[in-house]
C-alpha positions as CSV (number, residue, x, y, z in Angstrom):
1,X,42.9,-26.3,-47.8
2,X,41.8,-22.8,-49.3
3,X,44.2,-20.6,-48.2
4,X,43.0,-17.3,-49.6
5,X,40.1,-18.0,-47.4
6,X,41.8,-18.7,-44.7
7,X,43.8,-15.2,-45.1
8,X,40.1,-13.5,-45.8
9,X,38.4,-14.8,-42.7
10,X,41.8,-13.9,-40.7
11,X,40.4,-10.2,-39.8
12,X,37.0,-11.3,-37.9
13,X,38.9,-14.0,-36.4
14,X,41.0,-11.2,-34.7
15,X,38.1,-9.3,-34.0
16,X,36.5,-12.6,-32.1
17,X,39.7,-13.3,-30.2
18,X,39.8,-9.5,-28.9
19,X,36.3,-9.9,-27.8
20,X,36.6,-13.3,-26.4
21,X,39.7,-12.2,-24.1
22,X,38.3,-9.0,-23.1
23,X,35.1,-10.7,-21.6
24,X,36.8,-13.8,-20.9
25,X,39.5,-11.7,-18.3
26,X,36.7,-9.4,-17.2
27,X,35.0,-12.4,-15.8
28,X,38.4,-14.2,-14.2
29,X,38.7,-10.6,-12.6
30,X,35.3,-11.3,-10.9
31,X,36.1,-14.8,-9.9
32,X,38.9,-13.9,-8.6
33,X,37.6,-10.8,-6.1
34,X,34.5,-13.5,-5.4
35,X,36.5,-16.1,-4.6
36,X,38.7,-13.7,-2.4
37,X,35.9,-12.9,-0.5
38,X,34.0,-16.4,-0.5
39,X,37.1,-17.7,1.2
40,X,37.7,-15.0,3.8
41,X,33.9,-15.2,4.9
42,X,34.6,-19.4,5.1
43,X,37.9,-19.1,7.0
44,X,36.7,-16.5,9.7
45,X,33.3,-18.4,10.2
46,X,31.1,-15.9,9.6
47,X,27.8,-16.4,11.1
48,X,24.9,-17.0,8.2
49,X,27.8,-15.4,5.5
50,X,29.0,-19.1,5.6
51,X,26.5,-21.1,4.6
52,X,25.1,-18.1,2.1
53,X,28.5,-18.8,0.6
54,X,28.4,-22.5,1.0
55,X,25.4,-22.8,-1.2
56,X,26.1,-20.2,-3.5
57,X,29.4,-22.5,-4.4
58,X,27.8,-25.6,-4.7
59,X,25.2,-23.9,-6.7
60,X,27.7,-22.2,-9.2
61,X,30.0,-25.3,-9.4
62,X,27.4,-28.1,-10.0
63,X,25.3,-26.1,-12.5
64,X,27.0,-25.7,-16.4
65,X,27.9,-22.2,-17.4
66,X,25.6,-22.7,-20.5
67,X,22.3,-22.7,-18.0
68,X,23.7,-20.2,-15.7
69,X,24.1,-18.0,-19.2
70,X,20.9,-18.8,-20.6
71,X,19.6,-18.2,-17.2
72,X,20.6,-14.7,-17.1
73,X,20.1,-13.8,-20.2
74,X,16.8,-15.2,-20.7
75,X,15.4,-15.4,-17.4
76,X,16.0,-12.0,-15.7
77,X,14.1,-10.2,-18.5
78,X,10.9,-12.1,-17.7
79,X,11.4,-10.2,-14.3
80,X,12.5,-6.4,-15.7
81,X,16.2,-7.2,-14.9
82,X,17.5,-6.8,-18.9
83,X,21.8,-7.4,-19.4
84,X,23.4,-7.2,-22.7
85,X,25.5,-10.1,-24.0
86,X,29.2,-9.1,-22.8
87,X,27.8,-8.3,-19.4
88,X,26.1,-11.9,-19.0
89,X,29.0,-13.3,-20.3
90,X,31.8,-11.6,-17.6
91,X,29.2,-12.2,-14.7
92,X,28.4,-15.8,-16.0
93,X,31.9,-16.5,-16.2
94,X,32.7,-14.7,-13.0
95,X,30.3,-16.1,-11.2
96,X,31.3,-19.6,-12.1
97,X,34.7,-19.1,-11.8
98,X,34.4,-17.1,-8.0
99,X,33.0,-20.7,-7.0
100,X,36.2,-22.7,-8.3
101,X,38.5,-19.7,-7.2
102,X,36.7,-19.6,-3.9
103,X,37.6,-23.6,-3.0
104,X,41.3,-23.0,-4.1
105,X,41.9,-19.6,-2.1
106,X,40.5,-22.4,0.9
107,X,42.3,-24.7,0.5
108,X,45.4,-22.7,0.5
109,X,44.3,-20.5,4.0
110,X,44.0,-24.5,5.4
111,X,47.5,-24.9,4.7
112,X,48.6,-21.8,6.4
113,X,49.5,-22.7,10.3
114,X,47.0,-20.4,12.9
115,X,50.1,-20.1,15.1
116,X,50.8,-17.2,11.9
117,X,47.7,-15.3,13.1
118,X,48.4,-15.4,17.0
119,X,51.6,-14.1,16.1
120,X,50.9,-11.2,14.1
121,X,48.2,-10.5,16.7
122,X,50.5,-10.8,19.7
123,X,52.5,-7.9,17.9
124,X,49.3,-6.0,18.1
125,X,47.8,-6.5,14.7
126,X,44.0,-6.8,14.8
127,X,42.7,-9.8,14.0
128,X,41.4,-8.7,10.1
129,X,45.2,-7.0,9.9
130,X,47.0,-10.6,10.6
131,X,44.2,-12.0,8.1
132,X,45.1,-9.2,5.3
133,X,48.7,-8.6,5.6
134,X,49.8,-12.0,7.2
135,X,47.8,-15.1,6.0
136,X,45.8,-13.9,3.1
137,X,49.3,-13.1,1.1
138,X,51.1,-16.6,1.8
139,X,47.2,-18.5,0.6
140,X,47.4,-16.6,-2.6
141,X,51.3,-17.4,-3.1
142,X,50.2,-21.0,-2.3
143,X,47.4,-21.5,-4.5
144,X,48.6,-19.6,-7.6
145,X,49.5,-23.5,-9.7
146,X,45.6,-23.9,-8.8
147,X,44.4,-20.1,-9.6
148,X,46.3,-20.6,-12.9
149,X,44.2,-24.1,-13.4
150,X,41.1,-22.0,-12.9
151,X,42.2,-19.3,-15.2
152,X,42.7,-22.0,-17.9
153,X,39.7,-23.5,-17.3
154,X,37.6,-20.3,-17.5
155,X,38.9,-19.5,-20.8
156,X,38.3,-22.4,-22.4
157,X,34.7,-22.0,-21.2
158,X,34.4,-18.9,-23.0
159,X,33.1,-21.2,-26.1
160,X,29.6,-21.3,-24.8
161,X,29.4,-17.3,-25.0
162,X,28.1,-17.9,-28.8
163,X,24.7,-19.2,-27.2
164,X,23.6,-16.1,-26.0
165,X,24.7,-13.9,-29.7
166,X,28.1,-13.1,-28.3
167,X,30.4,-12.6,-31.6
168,X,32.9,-15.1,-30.2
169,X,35.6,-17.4,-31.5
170,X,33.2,-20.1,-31.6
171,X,30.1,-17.6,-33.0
172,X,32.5,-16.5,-35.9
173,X,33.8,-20.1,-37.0
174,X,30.0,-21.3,-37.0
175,X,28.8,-18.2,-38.6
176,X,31.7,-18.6,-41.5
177,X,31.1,-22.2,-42.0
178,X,27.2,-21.5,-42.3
179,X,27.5,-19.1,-44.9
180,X,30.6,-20.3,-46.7
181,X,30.6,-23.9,-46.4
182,X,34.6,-24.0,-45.4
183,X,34.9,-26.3,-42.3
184,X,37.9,-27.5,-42.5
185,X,39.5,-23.6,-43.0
186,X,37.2,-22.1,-40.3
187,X,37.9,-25.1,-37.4
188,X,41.8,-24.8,-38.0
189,X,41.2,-21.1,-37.4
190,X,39.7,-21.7,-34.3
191,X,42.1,-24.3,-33.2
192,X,45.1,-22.0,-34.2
193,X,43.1,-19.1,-32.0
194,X,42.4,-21.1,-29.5
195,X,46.3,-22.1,-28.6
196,X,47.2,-18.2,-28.9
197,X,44.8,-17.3,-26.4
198,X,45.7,-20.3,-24.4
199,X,49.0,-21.4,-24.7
200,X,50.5,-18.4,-23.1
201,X,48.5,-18.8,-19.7
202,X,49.6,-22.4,-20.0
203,X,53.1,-22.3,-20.4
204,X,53.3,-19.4,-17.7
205,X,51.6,-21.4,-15.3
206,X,54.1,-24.2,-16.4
207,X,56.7,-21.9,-15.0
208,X,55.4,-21.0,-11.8
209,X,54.7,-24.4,-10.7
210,X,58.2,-25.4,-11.6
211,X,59.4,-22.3,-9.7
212,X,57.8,-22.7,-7.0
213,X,58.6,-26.3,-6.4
214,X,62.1,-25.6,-6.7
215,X,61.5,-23.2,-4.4
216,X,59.9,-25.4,-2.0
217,X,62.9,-28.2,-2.6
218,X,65.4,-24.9,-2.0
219,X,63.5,-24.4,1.4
């Protein structure tokens, strides 16, 4: 193991990581006001909303992120619509993850009783006030061990972003290992990367499952 190399290389791995975390939470920010709004427009049975939605989540969750990238960064331009690299890679990533996002912020307005609704609405809420201030808080409460999941998930997606010139984790530790030869050095790296841009989310969503079960169990 060369560890003066390892120190050398330490800067543009920092560089990587900052870039790889900005784009990589600009997109979960996406997913998560997609999947927000994919979920409301299921839930209230929106007329021709719904099924738009229902096939733009099948679409986004049965495709890879690598064609959905490649699409948009090398499709669009054939048809004048030109996006630089950190944009296709937030609205990749956010467009894959509102799909996810969308099925877990579903799944946790299902478990949410409609005898919650009436209520609010017999107090004289409007229907879209018992949906915002009533239901849509206690589905978000709910699904936040699955959100978490997804958040994970999307990260750990951001490795594809080299394909499309993004200088990402992945980008650098290739790049370095082309011109220098230094596998070994340059994979630790991105392991050790990795697990700090990781392990964090992980452990905190560790956490909040455990506090919410005891929550549940105190209830």
């Amino acid at each position: 193991m060369d560890w003066d190399a390892i120190i050398s290389y330490l800067p543009r791995y920092k560089d990587a990581l900052l870039l790889t975390v900005k784009i990589g939470w600009l997109g979960i920010l996406l997913a998560f006001i997609i999947g927000v709004l994919c979920a409301a427009v299921i839930h209230q049975k929106i007329p021709v909303l719904r099924q738009i939605t229902g096939f733009y989540i099948e679409l986004f969750r049965n495709t890879p992120l690598l064609v959905q990238l490649f699409f948009l960064y090398f499709a669009l331009p054939k048809v004048g619509v030109r996006v630089s690299p950190q944009f296709c890679g937030s609205l990749g990533l956010g467009l894959l993850g509102g799909a996810y996002m969308a099925e877990t912020f579903r799944s946790g307005l299902e478990n949410i009783a409609p005898i919650q609704s009436e209520s609010a609405q017999s107090l004289g809420m409007s229907k879209m006030q018992a949906f915002r201030y009533v239901i849509l808080p206690q589905a978000v409460s709910s699904s936040v061990p699955g959100l978490l999941a997804n958040v994970i998930f999307l990260l750990k997606e951001t490795s594809v972003f080299s394909t499309i010139s993004l200088m990402d984790l992945m980008f650098t530790a290739k790049d370095l290992i082309g011109m220098y030869a230094k596998t070994i050095e340059c994979l630790t790296l991105l392991v050790v990367f990795y697990l700090i841009m990781l392990l964090p989310v992980s452990i905190l969503g560790s956490l909040v499952e455990r506090r919410l079960r005891h929550a549940e169990f105190g209830n």
